[in-house]
Structure formats: structure tokens, C-alpha cells
C-alpha positions as CSV (number, residue, x, y, z in Angstrom):
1,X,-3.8,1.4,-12.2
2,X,-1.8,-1.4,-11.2
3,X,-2.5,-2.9,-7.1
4,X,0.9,-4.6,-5.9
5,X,0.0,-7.1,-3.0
6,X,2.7,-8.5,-0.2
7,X,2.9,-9.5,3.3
8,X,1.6,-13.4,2.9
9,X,3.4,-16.3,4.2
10,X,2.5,-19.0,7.1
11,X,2.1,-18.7,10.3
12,X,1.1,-20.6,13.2
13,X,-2.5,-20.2,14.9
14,X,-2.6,-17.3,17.3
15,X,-0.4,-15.6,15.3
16,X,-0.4,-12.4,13.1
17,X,0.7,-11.6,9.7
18,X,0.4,-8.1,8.1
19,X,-0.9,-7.5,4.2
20,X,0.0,-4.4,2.3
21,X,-1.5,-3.4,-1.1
22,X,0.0,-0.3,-3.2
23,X,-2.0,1.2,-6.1
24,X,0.0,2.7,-8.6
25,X,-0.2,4.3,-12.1
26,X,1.0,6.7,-14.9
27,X,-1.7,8.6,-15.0
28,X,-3.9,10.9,-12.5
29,X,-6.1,8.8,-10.3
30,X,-8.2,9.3,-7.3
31,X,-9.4,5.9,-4.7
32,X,-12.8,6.0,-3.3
33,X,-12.6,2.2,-2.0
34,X,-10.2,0.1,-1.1
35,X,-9.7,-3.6,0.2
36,X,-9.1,-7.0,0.6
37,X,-11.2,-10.1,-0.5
38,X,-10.1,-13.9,0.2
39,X,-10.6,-17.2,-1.2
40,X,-10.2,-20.2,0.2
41,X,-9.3,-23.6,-1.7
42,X,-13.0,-24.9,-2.7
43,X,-15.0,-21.7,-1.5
44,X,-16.5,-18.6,-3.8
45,X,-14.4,-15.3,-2.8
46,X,-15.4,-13.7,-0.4
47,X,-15.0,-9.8,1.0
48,X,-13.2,-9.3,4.3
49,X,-12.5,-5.7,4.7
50,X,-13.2,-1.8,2.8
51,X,-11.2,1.5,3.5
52,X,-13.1,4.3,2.1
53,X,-11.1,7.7,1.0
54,X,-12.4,9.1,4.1
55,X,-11.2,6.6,6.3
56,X,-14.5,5.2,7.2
57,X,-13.6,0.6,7.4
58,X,-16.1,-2.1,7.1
59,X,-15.3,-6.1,8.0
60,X,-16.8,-9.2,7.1
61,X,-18.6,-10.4,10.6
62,X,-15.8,-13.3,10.7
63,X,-12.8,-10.7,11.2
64,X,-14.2,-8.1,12.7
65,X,-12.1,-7.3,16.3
66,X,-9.2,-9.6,15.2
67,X,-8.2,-7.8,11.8
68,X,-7.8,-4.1,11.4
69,X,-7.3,-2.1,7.6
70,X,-5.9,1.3,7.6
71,X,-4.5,3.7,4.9
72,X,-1.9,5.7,3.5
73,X,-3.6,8.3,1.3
74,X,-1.0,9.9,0.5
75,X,0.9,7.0,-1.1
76,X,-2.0,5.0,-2.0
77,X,-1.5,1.8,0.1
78,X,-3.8,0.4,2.7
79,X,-2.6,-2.4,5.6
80,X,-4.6,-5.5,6.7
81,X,-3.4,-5.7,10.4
82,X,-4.4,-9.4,10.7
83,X,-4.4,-10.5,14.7
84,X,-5.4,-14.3,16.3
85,X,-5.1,-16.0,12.9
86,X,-7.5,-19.8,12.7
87,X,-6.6,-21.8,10.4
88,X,-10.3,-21.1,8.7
89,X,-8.4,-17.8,7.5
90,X,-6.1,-19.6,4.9
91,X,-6.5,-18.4,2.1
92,X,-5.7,-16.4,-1.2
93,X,-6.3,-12.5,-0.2
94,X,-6.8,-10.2,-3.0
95,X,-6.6,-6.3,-2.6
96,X,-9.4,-4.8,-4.0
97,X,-9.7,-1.0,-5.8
98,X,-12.5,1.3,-6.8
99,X,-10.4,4.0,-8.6
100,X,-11.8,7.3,-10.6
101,X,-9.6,8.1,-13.5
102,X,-11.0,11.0,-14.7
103,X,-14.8,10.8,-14.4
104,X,-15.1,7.2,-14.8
105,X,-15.2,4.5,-12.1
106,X,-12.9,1.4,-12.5
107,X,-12.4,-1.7,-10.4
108,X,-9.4,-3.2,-9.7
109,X,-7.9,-6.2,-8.5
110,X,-4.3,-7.2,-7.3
111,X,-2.3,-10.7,-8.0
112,X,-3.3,-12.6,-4.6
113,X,-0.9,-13.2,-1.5
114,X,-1.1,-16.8,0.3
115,X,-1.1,-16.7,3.7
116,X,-1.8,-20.0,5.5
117,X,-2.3,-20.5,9.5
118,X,-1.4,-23.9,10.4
119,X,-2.8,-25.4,13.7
């Protein structure tokens, strides 16, 4: 299962950019989790939002109300809405997959996307 990540770039404070993150693969594979993670230059990763398969979303206490993550189940991609950017939210995100192929459990990660809010 491969995760491809886009929708990064730099935008000014206030502003809004919006991530995507496809999962793909050559074989059968179902998602029970997916999401987004970010690190900043200096700082540990850190989570910022889930998508479970049923829809149900999660966010980290510092995003909540100004990002939103929804789904596509049928093609496998989930979308990071991300609304009022600070500049505290530059950062590398990473999307983030917990993927059952077969009846094992796998975690995946996708190449990170910049995205940068200048003040």
C-alpha cells in the first residue's frame, strides 16, 4: 500500500490550504484509520487528525474548529480542510494509514507535504 500526499505550499496567515492523501495498492486492502501527523523543524511529530472507516474524526486540541478531515471511501483518499492557518502550523504533514491486508494490520506512512504560513 502506497499513501501519495499533495496539497502543501505557503500561504499567508488567515489563510487556507487543503491536503489530500490517496492510498493505493496492487493488492486487496481494507483502511480502518486514516490521517495526518506534522512535524515541525526542531519538534517530535506530532498527530493532528484520524478518519476512521466509519467516518467517526478525532483532532489534536490545537486544530480542532479550524481544520476539518473527511473521506472518500470509495477511492481511498481522505482531505485535511485546513482553515485560519498561524504560522505555529508550519510544518511537514504526513498522511497516516492503518490498513488490513488480509488479516494482518499494517501502518503506513506517506512522503511529507510542506506547507508553511507566513505572518
Amino acid at each position: 500500500v502506497q499513501l501519495q500526499a499533495s496539497g502543501g505550499g505557503l500561504v499567508q496567515a488567515g489563510g487556507s490550504l487543503r491536503l489530500s492523501c490517496a492510498a493505493s495498492g496492487s493488492g486487496s486492502f481494507s483502511i480502518n484509520y486514516m490521517g495526518w501527523y506534522r512535524q515541525a523543524p526542531g519538534k517530535q511529530r506530532e498527530w493532528v487528525a484520524t478518519i476512521a472507516s466509519g467516518g467517526r474524526t478525532n483532532y489534536a486540541a490545537s486544530v480542532k474548529g479550524r481544520f476539518t478531515l473527511s473521506g472518500n471511501s470509495a477511492e481511498n483518499t481522505v482531505y485535511l480542510q485546513m482553515n485560519s492557518l498561524k504560522p505555529e502550523d508550519t510544518a511537514v504533514y504526513y498522511c497516516n494509514a492503518y490498513v488490513v491486508v488480509k488479516v494482518a494490520n499494517y501502518e503506513y506512512w506517506g512522503r511529507g507535504t510542506q506547507v508553511t504560513v507566513s505572518s
